[in-house]
C-alpha positions in Angstrom: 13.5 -4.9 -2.4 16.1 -7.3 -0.1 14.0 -9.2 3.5 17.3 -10.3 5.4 17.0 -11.9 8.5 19.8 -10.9 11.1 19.5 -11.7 15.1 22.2 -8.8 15.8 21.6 -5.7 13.7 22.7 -2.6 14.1 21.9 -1.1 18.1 21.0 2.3 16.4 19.2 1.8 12.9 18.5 4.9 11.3 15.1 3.3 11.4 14.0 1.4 13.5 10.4 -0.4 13.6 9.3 -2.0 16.7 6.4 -4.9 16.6 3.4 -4.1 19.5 0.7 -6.2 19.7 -3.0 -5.2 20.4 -3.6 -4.1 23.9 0.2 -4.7 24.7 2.9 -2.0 26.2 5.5 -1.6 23.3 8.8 -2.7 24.2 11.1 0.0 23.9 14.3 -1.6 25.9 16.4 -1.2 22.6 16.1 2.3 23.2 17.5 4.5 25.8 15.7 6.3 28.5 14.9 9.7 27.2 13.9 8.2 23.8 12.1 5.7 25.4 9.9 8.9 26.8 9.5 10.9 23.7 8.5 7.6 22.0 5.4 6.4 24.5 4.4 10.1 24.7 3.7 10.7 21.0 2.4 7.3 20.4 0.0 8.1 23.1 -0.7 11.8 22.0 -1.1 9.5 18.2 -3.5 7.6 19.4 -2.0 4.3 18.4 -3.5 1.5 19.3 -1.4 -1.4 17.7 -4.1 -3.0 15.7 -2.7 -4.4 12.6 -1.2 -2.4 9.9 -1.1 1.0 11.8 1.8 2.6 12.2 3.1 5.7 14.3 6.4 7.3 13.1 8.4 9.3 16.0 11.6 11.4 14.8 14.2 10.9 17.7 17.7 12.0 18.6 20.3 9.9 17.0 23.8 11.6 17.5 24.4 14.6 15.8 20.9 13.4 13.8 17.9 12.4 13.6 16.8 9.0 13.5 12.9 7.4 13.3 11.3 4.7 15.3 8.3 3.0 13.7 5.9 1.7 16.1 4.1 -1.4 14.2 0.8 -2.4 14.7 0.5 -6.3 14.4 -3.0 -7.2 16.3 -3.3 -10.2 17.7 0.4 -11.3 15.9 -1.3 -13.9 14.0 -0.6 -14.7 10.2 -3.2 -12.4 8.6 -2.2 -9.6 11.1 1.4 -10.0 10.4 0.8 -10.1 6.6 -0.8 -6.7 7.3 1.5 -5.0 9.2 4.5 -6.0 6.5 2.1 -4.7 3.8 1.4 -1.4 5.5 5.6 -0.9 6.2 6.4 -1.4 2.8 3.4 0.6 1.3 4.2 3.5 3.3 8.0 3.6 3.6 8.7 2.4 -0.5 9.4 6.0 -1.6 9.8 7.6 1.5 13.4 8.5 1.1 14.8 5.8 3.4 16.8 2.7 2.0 17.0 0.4 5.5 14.5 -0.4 7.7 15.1 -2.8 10.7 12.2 -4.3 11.6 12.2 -5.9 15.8 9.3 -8.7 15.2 10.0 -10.6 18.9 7.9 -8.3 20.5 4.7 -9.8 18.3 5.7 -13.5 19.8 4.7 -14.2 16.7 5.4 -18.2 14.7 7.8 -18.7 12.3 5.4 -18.9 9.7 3.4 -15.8 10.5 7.1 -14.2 10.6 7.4 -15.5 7.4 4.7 -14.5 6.0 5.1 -10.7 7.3 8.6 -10.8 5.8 6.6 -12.0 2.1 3.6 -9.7 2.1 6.2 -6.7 2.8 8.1 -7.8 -0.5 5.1 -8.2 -2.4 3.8 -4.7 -1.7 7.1 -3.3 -2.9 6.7 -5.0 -6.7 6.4 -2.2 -9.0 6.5 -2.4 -12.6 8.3 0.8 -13.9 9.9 -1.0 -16.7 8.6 2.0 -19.4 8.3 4.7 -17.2 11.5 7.4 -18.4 10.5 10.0 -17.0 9.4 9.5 -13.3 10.0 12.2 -10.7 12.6 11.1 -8.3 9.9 11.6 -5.5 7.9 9.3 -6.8 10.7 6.5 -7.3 11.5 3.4 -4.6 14.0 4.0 -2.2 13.7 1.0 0.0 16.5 -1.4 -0.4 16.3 -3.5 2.7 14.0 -4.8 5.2 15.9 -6.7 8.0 13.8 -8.8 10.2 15.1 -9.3 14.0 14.4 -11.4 16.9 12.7 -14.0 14.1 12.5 -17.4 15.3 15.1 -19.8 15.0 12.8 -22.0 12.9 11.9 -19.1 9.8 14.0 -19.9 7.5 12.3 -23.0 6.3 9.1 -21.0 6.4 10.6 -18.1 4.7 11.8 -20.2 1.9 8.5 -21.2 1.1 6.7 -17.7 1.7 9.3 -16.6 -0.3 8.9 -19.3 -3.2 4.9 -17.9 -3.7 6.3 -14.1 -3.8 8.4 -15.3 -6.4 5.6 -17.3 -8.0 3.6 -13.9 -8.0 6.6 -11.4 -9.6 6.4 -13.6 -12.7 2.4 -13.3 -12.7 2.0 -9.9 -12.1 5.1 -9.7 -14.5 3.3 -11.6 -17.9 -0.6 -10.0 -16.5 1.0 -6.2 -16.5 3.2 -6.3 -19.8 1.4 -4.6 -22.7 -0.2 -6.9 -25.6 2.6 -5.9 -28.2 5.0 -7.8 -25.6 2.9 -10.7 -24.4 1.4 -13.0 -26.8 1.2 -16.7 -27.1 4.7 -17.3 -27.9 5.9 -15.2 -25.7 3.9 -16.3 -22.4 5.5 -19.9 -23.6 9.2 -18.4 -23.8 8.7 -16.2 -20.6 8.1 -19.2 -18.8 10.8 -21.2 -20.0 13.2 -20.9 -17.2 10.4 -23.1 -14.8 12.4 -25.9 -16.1 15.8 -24.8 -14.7 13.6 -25.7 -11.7 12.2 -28.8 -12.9 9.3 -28.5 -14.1 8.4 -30.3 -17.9 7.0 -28.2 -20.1 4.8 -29.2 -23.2 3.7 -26.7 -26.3 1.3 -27.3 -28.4 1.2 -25.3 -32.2 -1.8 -25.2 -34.1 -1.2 -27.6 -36.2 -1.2 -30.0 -33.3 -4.7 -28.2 -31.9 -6.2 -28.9 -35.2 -5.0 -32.5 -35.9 -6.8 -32.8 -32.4 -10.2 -31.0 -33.3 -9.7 -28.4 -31.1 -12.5 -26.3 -33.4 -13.7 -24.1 -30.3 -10.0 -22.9 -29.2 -9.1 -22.3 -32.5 -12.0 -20.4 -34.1 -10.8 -17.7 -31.6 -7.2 -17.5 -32.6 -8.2 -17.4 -36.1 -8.8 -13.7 -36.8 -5.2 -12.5 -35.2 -1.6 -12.9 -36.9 -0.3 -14.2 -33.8 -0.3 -17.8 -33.3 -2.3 -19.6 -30.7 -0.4 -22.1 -28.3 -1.0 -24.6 -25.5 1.5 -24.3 -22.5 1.5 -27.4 -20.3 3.7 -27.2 -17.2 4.1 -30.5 -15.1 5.9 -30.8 -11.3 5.9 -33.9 -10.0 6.9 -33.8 -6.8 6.1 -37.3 -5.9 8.6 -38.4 -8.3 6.1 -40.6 -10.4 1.7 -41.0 -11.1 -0.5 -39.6 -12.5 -1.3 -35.4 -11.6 -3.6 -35.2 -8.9 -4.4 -32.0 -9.5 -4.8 -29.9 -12.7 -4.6 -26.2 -12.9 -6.4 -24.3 -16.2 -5.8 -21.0 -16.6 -7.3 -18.6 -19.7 -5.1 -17.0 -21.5 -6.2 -14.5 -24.1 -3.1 -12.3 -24.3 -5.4 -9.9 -25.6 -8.9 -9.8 -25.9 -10.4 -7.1 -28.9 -14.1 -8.9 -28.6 -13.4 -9.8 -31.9 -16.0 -9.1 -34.9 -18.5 -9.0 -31.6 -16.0 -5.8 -30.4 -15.4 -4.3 -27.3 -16.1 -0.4 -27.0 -12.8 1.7 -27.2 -12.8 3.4 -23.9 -11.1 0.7 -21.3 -10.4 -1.6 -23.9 -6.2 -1.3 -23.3 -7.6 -2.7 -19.9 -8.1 -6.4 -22.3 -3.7 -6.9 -21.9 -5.1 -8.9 -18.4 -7.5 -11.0 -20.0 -4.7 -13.8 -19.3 -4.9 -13.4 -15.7 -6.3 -16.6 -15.3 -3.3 -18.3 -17.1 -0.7 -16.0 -15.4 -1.7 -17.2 -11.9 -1.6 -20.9 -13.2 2.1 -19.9 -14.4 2.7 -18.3 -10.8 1.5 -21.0 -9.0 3.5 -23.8 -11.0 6.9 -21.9 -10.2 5.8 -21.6 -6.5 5.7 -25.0 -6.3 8.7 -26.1 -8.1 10.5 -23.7 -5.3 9.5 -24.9 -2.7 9.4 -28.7 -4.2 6.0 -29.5 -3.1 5.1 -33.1 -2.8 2.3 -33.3 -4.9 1.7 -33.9 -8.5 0.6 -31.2 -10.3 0.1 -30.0 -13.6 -0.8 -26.0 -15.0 -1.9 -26.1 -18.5 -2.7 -22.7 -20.3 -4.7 -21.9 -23.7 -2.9 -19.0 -25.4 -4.7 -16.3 -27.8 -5.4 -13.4 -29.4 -8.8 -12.4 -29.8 -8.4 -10.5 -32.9 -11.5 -8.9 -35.7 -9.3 -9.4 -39.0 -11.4 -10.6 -42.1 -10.6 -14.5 -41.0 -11.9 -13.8 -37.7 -15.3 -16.3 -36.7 -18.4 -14.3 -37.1 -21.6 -14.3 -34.6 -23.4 -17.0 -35.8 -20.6 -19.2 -36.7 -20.5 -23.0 -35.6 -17.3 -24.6 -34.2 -16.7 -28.0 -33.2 -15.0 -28.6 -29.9 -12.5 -31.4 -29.1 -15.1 -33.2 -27.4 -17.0 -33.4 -30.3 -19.9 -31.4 -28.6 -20.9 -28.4 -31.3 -21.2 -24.5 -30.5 -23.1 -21.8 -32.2 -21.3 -18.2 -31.5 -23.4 -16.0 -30.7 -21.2 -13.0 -29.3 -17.5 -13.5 -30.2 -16.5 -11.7 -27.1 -17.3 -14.6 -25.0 -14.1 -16.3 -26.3 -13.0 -17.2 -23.2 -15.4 -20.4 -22.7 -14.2 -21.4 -26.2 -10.6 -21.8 -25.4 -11.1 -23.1 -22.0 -13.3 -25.9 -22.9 -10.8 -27.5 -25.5 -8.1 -26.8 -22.9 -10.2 -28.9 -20.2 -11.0 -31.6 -22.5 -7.2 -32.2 -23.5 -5.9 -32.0 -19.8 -8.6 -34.9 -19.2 -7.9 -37.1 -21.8 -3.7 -36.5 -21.7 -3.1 -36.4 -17.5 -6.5 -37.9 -16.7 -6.4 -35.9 -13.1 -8.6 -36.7 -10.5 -9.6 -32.6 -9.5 -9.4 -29.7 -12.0 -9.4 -25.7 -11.3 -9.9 -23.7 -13.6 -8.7 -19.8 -13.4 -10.4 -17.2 -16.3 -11.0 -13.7 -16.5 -14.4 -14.8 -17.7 -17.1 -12.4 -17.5 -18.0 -8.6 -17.2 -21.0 -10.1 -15.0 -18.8 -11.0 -12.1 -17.7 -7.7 -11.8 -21.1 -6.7 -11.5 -21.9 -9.2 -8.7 -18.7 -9.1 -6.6 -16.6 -5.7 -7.3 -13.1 -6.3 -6.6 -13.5 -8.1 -3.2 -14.0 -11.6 -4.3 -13.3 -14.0 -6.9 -16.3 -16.2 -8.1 -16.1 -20.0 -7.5 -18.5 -22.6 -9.3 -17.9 -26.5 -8.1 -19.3 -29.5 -8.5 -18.3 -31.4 -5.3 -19.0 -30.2 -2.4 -15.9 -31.2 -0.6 -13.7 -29.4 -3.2 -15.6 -25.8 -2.9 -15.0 -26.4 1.2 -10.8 -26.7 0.3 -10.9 -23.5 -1.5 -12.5 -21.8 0.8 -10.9 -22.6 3.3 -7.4 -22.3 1.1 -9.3 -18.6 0.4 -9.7 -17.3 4.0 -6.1 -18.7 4.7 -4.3 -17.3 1.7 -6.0 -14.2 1.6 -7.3 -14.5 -2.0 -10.9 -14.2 -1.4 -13.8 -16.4 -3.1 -17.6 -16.5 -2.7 -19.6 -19.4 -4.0 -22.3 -19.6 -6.7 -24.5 -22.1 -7.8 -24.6 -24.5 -10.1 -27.6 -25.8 -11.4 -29.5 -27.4 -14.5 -31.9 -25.0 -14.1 -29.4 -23.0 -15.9 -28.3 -25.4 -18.8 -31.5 -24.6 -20.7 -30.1 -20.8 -21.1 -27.3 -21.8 -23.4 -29.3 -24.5 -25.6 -29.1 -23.8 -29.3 -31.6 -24.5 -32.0 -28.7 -25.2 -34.6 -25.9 -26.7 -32.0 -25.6 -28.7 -29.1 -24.7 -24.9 -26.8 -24.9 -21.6 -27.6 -21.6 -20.1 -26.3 -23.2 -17.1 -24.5 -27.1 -16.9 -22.6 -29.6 -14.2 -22.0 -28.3 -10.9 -20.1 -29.0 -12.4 -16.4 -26.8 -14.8 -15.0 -23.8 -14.8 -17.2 -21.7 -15.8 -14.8 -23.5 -18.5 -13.8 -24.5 -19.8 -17.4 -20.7 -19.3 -18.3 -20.2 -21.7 -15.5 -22.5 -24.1 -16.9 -20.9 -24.2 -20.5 -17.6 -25.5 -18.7 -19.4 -28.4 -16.9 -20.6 -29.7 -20.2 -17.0 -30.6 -20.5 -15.9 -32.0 -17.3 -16.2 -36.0 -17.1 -17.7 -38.4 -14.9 -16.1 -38.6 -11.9 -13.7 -35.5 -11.7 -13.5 -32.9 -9.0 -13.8 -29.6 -10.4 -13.8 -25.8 -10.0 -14.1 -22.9 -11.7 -13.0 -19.6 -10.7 -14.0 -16.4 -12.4 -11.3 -13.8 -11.4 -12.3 -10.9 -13.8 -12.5 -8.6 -10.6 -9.7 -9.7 -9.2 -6.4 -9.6 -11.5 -5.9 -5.9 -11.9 -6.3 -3.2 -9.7 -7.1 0.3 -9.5 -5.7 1.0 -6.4 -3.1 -0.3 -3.9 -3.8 -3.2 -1.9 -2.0 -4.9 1.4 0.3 -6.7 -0.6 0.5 -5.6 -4.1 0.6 -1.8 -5.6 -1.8 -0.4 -7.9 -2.2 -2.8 -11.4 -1.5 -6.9 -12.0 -2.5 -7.8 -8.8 -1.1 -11.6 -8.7 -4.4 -13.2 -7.5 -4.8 -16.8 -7.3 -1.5 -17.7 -6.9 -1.6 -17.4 -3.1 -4.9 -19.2 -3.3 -3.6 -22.7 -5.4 -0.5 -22.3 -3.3 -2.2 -23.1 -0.3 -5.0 -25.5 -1.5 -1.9 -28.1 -2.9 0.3 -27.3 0.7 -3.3 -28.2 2.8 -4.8 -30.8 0.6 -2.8 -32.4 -1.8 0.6 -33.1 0.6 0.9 -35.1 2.2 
């Protein structure tokens, strides 16, 4: 779907949406006297009450037609209610049969930005992915070509470049999380995000011959029971020009995750294509940035695997030595995720030596359990950094809650035969998965982990995305580089 931005549309729009804010008259001067009536009388007799996101749809006289006004709700006109208001349009109106919509946003005296940001959310909402679907009834097809925005401040359009920069940074997410497994795999994640250096942005592979002469043991006992080759993607912006990453984003990327010899039931299983979530937001995230140039330096670096039960595959009980040299006894194969991320973490240290690390990963069934699908779980070890992504949370709408970290934990994961066992008892997983990372963080570095298994994929529609990939966390490390690491 098209967002134009026009100052003189059409008078007469076949449909027409009108911004009102909470506890304000709606203005209705583009409209003429009689339709001014029938409008205020069945939004009254509607109930509408402009908070944000509701809508109430009047058929009027248009000619020899008919054509609709839309009355839009945007509360208090701010940039969350915006962002739901051009959610709720797009959800509702995407296959309703109508291919323009003019949307009249002075009314919400609203900021560039939030404008912006209205304008984004409503494209988001209307990403489908339909790419295998042959046989869909028409009905059920988008119809929605345009959204035109009016009476946008003269400022949007540097706001809407970069609102539109993190939509864009979310279609290839939810585009690499929501392709089946026989489609994405390591080498294909790499080659799907090839075109980030049209935009600048350096990109570094690693094979497994490289991970091996490296001792990546951990990372590698995972990929070894599946045909398809791991890979390391690293993806470098500088937007300072030169130094040193300040930042380093990690993302998970198990392209598909059978539990291995440790396996997964059947039932839900074709549900383990999004185990890379955590590595599609990083990839998301990196392209937002090059849009927009950001003036940071940052760095996304992805571990790439299959998690596969052939007879190669490492068997509970296995030990692997990780690049850090630290040992690990497997207990449960099908906490895999851990293995490749801690390899990962130690190479981004030792090759961009970055002063703050987050980490994404779809990394435990136990997160669910804790949070649903309302909040991503956050681990950190500095105070200050947890505080910047919560706050880049409440702005960006991707949601986190906090959980502790503590060495009350550690003792969970100690192994009689290794340094760590990879998995703990049944309580806390999420927090003793946690604490495995941390064993590989150095001295002196920032760092987060997020645990997004809730949050990735979706089982119903949401403001700004449609039922399945969701494209969480790359709103989230959007924000957290705009806030704290420009300057």
């Amino acid at each position: 779907m098209k967002i134009a931005f026009d100052a003189n549309p059409a008078a007469t729009p076949e449909t027409l949406a009108i911004a009102v804010k909470r506890n304000a008259q709606a203005d209705l001067s583009r409209l003429e006297g009689r339709t001014q009536a029938l409008v205020r009388g069945a939004a009254e007799r509607a109930r509408f009450d402009a908070e944000a996101g509701t809508i109430a749809e009047i058929f009027v006289p248009q000619g020899d037609g008919v054509g609709r006004v839309l009355l839009l709700g945007v509360g208090a006109g701010d940039e969350a209610d915006m962002a739901k208001a051009g959610g709720a349009l797009s959800g509702q109106y995407l296959t309703a049969g109508i291919e323009d919509i003019v949307v009249d946003v002075k009314p919400a005296e609203a900021t560039a930005t939030a404008v912006a940001r209205f304008a984004a959310t409503a494209a988001q909402r209307a990403w489908r992915f339909d790419r295998y679907r042959t046989t869909m009834p028409e009905r059920q097809k988008p119809t929605l070509k345009t959204i035109t925005i009016a009476g946008a401040p003269e400022s949007t359009d540097s706001a809407w470049r970069d609102a539109n920069a993190v939509t864009q940074g979310l279609d290839l997410t939810r585009s690499l999380v929501a392709e089946p497994g026989n489609v994405i795999y390591p080498e294909s994640f790499v080659e799907r995000c090839r075109h980030l250096e049209e935009l600048g942005v350096e990109l570094t592979v690693l094979n497994e011959t490289e991970m091996g002469e490296l001792g990546m043991g951990a990372l590698l006992g995972v990929s070894q029971g599946s045909a398809r080759e791991a890979r390391i993607l690293a993806m470098r912006w500088n937007g300072r020009g030169t130094g040193d990453p300040e930042l380093a984003l990690v993302g998970k990327g198990v392209t598909f995750d059978t539990g291995g010899i440790s396996l997964k039931p059947g039932p839900g299983m074709e549900d383990m294509k999004w185990d890379m979530g955590g590595a599609g937001a990083v990839a998301g995230a990196m392209k937002a940035l090059a849009l927009r140039e950001a003036k940071a330096n940052v760095v996304g670096v992805v571990g790439l695997v299959e998690n596969m039960p052939d007879g190669l595959a490492q068997r509970p009980g296995d030990v692997v030595t990780s690049m850090s040299g630290q040992t690990i006894e497997v207990i449960n194969t099908d906490a895999e995720g851990r293995l490749v991320l801690c390899d990962v973490l130690t190479w981004v240290q030792k090759t961009y030596r970055p002063g703050t690390i987050v980490d994404l990963a779809t990394l435990t069934g136990a997160m669910i359990i804790s949070l649903g699908h309302e909040h991503g779980g956050m681990f950190a070890n500095d105070d200050a950094l947890a505080d910047e992504l919560l706050a880049a949370s409440r702005a960006s709408g991707d949601a986190l809650w906090r959980f502790p970290l503590s060495p009350a934990y550690d003792k969970l994961i100690d192994s009689p035969i290794a340094d760590m066992k990879n998995v703990g008892p049944r309580g806390a997983g999420s927090i003793t998965a946690a604490q495995f990372l941390k064993r590989y963080i150095d001295e002196g570095v920032r760092w987060a982990h997020l645990d997004i298994a809730g949050m990735v994929w979706a089982d119903k529609p949401g403001n700004h995305y449609e039922k399945g990939a969701t494209g969480f966390g790359v709103r989230l490390l959007d924000r957290l580089v705009r806030d704290r690491f420009e300057s």
